[in-house]
DSSP file (Angstrom, degrees, kcal/mol; ACC not computed):
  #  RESIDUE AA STRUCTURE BP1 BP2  ACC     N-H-->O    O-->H-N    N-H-->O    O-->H-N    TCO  KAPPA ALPHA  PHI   PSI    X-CA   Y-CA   Z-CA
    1    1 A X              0   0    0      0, 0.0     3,-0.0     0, 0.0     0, 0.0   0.000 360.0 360.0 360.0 124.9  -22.4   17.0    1.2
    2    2 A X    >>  -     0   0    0      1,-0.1     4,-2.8     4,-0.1     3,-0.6  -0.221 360.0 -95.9 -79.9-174.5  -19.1   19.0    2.2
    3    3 A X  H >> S+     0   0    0      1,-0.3     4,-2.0     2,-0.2     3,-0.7   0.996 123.2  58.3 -74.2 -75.9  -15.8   17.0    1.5
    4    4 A X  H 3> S+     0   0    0      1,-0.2     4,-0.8     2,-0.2    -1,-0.3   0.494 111.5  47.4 -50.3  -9.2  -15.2   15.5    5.0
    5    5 A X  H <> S+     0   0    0     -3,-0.6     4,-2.9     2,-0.1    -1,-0.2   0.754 108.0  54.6 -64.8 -42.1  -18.9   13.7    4.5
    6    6 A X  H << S+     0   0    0     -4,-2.8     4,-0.4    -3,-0.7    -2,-0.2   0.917 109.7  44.4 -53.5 -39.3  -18.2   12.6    1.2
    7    7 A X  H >X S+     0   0    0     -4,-2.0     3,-1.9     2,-0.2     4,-0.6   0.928 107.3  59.9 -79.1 -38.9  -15.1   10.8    2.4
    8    8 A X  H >X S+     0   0    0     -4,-0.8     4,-2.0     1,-0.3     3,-1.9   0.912 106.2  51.6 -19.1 -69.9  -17.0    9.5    5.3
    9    9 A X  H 3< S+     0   0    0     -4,-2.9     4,-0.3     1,-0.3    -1,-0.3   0.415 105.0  56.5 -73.1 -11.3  -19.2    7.9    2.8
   10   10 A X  H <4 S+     0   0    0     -3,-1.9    -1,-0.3    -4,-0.4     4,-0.3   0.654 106.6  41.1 -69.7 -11.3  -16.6    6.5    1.1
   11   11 A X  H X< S+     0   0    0     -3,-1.9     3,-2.1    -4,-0.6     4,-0.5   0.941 108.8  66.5 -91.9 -76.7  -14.9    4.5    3.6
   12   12 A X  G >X S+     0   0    0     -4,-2.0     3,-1.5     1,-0.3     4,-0.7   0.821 107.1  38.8 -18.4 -76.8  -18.4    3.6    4.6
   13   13 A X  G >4 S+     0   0    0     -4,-0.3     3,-0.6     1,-0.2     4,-0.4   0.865 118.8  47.8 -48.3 -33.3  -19.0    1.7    1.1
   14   14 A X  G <4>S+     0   0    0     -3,-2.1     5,-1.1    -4,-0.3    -1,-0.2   0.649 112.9  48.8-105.9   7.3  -15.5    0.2    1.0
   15   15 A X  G <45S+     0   0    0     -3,-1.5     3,-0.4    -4,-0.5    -2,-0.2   0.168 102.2  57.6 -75.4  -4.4  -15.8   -0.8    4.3
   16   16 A X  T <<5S+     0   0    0     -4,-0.7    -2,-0.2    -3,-0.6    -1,-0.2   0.576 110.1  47.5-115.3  -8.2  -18.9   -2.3    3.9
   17   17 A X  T   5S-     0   0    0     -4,-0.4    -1,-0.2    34,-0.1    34,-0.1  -0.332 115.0-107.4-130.4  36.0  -17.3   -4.7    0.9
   18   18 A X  T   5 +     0   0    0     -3,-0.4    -3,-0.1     1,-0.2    -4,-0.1   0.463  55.2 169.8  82.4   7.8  -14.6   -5.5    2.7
   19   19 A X      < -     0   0    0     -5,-1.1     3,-0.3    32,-0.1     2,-0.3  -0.227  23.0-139.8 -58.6 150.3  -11.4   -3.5    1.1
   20   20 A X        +     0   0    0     21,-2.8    21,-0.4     1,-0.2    -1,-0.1  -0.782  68.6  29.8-118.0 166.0   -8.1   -3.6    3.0
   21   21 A X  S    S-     0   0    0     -2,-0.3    20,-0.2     1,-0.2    -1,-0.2   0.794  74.5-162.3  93.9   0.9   -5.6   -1.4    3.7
   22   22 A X        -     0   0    0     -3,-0.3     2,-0.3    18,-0.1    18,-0.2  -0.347  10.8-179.5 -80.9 115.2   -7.6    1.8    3.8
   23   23 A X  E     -A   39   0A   0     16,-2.2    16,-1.9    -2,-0.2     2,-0.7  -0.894  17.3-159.9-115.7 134.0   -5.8    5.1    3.5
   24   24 A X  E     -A   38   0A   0     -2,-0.3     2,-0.6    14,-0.2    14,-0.2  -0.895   3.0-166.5-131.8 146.5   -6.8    8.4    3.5
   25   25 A X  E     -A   37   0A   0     12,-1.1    12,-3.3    -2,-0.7     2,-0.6  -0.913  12.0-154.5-116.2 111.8   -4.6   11.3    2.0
   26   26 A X        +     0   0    0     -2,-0.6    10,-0.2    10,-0.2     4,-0.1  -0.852  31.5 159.4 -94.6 124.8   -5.8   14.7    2.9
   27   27 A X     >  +     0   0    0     -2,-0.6     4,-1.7     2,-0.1     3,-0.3   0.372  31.3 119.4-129.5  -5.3   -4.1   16.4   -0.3
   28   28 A X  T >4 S+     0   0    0      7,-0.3     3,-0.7     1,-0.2    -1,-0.1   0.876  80.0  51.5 -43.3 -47.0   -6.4   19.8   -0.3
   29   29 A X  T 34 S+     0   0    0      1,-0.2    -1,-0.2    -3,-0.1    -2,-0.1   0.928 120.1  40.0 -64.0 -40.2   -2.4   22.0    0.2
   30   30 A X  T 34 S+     0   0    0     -3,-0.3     2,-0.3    -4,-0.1    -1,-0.2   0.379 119.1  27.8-145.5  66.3   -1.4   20.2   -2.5
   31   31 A X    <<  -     0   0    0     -4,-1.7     3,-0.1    -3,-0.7    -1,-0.1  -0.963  35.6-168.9-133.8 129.2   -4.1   19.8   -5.3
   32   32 A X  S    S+     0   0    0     -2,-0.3     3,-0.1     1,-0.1    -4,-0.1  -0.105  89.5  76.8-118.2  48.2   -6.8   21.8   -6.3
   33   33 A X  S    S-     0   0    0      1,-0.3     2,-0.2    50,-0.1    -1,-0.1   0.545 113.0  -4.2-108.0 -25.5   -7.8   19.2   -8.2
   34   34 A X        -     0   0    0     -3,-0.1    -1,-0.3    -7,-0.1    -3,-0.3  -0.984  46.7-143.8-169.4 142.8   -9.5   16.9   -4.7
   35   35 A X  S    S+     0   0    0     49,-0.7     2,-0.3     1,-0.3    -7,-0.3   0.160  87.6  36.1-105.0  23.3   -9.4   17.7   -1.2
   36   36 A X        -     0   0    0     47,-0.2    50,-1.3   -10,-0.2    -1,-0.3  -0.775  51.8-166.7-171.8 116.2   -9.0   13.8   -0.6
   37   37 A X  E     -Ab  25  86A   0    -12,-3.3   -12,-1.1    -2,-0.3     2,-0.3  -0.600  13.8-164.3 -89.2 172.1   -7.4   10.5   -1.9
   38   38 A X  E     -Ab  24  87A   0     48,-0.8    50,-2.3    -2,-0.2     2,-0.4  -0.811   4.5-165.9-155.7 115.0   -8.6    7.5   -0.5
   39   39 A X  E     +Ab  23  88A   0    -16,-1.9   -16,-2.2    -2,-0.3    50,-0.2  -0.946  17.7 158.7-127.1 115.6   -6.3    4.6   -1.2
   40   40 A X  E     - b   0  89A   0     48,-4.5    50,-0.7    -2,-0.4   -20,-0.2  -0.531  25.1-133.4-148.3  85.2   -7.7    0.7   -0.5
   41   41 A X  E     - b   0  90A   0    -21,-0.4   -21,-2.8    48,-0.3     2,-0.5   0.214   8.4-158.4 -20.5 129.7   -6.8   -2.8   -1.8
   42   42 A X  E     - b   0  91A   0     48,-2.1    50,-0.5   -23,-0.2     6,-0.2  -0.920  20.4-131.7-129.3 155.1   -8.6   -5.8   -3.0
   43   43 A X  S    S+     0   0    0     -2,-0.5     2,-0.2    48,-0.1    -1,-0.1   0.486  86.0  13.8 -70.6  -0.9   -7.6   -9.6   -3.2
   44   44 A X  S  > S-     0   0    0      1,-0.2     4,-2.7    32,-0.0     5,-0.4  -0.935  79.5 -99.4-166.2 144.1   -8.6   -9.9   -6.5
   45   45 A X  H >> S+     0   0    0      2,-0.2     4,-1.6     1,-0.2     3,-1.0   0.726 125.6  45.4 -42.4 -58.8   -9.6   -8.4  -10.0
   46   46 A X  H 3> S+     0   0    0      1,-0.3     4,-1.9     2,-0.2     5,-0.3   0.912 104.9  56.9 -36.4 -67.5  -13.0   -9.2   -8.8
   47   47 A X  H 3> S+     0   0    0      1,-0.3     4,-1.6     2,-0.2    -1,-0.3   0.684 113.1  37.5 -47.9 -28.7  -12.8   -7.9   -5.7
   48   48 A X  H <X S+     0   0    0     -4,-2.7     4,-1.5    -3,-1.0     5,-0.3   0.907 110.5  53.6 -91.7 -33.5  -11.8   -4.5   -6.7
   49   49 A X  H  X S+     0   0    0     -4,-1.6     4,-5.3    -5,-0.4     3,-0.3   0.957 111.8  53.4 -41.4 -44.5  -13.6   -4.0   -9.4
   50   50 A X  H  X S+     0   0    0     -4,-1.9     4,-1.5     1,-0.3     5,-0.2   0.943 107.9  50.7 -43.6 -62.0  -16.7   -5.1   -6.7
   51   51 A X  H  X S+     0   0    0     -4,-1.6     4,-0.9    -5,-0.3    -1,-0.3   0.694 107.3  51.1 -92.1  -5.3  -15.8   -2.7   -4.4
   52   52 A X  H  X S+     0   0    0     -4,-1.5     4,-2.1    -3,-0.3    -2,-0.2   0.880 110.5  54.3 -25.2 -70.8  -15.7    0.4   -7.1
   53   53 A X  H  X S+     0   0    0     -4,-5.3     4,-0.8    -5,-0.3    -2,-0.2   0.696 101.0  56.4 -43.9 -26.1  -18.9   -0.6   -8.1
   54   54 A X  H >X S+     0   0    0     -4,-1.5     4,-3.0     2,-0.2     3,-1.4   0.964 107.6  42.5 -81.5 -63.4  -19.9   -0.4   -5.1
   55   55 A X  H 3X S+     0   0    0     -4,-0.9     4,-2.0     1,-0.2     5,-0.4   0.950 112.7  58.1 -25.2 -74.2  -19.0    3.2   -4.4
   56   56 A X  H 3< S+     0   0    0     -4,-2.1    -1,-0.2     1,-0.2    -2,-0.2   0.648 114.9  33.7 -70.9  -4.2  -20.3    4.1   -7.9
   57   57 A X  H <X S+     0   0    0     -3,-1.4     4,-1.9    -4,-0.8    -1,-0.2   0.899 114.5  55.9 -90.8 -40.2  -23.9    2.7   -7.3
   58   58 A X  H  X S+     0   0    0     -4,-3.0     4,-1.3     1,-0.2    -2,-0.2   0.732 112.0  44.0 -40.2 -35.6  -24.0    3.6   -3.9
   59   59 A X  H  <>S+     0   0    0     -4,-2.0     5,-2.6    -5,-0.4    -1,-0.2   0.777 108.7  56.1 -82.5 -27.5  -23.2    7.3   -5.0
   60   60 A X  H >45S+     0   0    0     -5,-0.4     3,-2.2     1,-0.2    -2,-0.2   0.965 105.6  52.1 -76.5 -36.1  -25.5    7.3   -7.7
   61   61 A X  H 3<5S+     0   0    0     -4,-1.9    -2,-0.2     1,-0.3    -1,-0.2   0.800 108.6  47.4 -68.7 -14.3  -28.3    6.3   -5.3
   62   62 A X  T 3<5S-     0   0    0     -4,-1.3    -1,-0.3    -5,-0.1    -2,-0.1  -0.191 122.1-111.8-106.8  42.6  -27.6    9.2   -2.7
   63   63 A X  T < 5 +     0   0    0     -3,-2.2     2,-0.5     1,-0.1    -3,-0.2   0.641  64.4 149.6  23.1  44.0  -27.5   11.7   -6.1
   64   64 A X      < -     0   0    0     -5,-2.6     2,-0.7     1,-0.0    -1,-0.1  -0.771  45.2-117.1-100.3 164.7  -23.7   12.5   -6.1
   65   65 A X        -     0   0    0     -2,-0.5     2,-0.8    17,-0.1    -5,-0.1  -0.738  17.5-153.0 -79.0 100.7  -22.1   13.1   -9.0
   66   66 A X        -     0   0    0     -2,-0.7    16,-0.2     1,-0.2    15,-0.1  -0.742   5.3-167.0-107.0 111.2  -19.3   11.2  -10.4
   67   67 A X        -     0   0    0     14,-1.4     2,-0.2    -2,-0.8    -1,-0.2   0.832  69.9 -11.9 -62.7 -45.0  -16.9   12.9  -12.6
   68   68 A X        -     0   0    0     13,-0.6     2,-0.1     2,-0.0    -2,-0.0  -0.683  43.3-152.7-146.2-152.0  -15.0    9.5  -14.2
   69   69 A X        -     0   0    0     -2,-0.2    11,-0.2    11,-0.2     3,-0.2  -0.336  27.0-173.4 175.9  77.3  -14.9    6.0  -13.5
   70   70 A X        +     0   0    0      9,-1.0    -2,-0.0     1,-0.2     0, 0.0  -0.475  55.4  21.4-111.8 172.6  -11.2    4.8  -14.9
   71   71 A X     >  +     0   0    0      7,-0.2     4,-2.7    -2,-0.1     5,-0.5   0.224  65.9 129.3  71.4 -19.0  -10.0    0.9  -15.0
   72   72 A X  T  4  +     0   0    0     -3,-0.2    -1,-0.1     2,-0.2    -2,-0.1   0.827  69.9  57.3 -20.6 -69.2  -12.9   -1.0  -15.0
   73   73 A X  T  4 S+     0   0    0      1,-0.2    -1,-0.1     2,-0.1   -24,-0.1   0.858 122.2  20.9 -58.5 -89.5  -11.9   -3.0  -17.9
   74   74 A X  T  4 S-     0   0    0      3,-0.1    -1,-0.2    -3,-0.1    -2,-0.2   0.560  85.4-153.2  -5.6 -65.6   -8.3   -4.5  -16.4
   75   75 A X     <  +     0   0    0     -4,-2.7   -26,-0.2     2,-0.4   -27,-0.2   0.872  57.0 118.6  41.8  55.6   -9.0   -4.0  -12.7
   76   76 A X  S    S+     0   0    0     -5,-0.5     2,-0.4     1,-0.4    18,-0.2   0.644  91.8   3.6-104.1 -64.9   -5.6   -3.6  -11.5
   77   77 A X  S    S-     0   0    0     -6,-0.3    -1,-0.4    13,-0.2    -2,-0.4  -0.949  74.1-162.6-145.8 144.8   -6.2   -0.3  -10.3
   78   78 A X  E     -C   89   0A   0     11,-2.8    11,-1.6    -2,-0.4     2,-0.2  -0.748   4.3-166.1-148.6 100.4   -9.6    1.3  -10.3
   79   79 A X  E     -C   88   0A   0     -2,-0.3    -9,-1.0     9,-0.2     9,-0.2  -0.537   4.8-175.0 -93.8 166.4  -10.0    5.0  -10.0
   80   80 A X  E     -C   87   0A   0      7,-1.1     7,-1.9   -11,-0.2     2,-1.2  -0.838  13.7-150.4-161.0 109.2  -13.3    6.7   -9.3
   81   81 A X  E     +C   86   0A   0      5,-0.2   -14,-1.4    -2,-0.2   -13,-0.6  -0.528  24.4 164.2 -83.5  88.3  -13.4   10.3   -9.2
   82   82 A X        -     0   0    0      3,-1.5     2,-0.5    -2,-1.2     4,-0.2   0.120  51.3-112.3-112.5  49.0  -16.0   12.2   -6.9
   83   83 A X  S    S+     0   0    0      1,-0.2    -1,-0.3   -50,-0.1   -47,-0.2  -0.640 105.9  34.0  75.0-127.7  -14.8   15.3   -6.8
   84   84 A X  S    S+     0   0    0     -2,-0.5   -49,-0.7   -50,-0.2     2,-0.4   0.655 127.6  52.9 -36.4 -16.6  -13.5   16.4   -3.6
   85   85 A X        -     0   0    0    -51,-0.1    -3,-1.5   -50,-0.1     2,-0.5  -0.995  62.2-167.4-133.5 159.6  -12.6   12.8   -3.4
   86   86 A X  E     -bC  37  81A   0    -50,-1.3   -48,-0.8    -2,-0.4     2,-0.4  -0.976  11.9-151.6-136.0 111.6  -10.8   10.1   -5.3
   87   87 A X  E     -bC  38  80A   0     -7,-1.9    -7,-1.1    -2,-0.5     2,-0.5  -0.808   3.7-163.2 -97.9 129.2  -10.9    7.0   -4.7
   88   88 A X  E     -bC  39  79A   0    -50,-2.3   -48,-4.5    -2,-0.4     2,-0.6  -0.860   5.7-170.6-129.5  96.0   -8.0    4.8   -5.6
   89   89 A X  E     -bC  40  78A   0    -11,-1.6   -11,-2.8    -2,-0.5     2,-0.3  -0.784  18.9-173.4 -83.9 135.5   -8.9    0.7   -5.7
   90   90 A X  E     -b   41   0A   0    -50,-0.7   -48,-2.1    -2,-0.6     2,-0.3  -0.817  31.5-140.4-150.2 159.0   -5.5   -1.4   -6.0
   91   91 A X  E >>  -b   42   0A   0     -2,-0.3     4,-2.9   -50,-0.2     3,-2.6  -0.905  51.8-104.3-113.3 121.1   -4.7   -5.0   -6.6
   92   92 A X  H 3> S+     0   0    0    -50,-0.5     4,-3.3    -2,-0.3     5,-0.2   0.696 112.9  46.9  23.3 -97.2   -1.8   -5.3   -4.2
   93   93 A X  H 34 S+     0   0    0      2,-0.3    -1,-0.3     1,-0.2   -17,-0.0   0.305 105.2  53.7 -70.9   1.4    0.8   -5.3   -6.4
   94   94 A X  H <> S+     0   0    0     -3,-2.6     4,-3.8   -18,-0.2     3,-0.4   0.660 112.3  49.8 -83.3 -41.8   -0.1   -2.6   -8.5
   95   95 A X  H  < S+     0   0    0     -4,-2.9     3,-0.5     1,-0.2     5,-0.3   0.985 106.2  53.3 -71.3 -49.4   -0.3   -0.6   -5.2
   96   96 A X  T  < S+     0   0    0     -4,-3.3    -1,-0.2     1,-0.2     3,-0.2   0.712 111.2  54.7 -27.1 -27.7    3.3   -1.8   -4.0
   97   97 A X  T  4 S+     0   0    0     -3,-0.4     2,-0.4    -5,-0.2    -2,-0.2   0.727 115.1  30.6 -91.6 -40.6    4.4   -0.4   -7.5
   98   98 A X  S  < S-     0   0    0     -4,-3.8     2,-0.7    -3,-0.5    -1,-0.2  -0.851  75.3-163.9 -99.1 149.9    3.0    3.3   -7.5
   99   99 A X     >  +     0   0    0     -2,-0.4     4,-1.2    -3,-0.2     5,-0.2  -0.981  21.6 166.0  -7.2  76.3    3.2    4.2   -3.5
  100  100 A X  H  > S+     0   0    0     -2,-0.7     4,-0.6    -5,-0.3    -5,-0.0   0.508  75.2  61.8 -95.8   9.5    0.9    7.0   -4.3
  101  101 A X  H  4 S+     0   0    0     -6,-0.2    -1,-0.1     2,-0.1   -64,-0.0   0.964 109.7  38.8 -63.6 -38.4    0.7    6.9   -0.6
  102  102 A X  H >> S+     0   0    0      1,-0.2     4,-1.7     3,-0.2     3,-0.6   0.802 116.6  56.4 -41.7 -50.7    4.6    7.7   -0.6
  103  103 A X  H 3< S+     0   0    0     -4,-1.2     3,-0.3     1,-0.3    -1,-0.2   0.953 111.4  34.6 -55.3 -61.9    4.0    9.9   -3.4
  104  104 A X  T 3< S+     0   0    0     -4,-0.6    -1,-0.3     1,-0.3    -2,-0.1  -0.050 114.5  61.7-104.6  42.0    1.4   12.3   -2.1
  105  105 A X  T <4 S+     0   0    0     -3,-0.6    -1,-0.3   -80,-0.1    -2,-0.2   0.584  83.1  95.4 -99.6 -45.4    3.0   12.2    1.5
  106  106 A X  S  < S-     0   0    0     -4,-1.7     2,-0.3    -3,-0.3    -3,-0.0   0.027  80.6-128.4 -78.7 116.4    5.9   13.5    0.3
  107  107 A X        -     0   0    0      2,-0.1    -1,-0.1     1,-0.1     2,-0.1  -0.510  29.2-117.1 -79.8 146.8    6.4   17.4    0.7
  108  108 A X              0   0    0     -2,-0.3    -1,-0.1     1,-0.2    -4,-0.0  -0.465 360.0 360.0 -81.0 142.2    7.3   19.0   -2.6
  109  109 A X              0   0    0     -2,-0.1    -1,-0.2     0, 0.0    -2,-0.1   0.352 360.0 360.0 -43.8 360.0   10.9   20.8   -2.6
């Protein structure tokens, strides 16, 4: 699966559980860490945790490979790392408080 499927198929899964807010950060000029962030909000520590999970089962069942899995515990913010993309699960107010949309829009000096 090239990078513009994978991300497909993340927004699929975190559409399909209802996240809001869904942003996607094409970052490939500057990272060569992920050719994609994916940025989304939930209404509650359940609800993001939920919709992570959902991404990491979903992924295991179509055999991609998932590098980390951070946040779980907390569920404030819940990254899940699948290489060419990154998925970034936020509580609101954790996401008002990093703008890593802000962040990684922003062209470097």
């Amino acid at each position: 699966m090239d990078s513009a499927e994978l991300k497909q198929f993340v927004i699929d899964k975190i559409e399909d559980l209802k996240a809001k807010d869904i942003v996607t950060l094409e970052v490939s000029n500057q990272s060569n860490v992920t050719d994609y962030m994916i940025v989304c909000s939930g209404t509650s520590k359940t609800h993001v945790k939920s919709i992570a999970e959902n991404v990491v089962v979903e992924s295991k069942r179509a055999k991609l490979h998932i590098y980390g899995v951070e946040g779980r515990e907390s569920s404030e913010w819940v990254l899940v790392d699948l290489g060419d993309v990154i998925l970034h699960v936020m509580q609101d107010k954790t996401r008002d408080f990093y703008e890593l949309e802000k962040l990684w829009s922003e062209k470097p000096a």
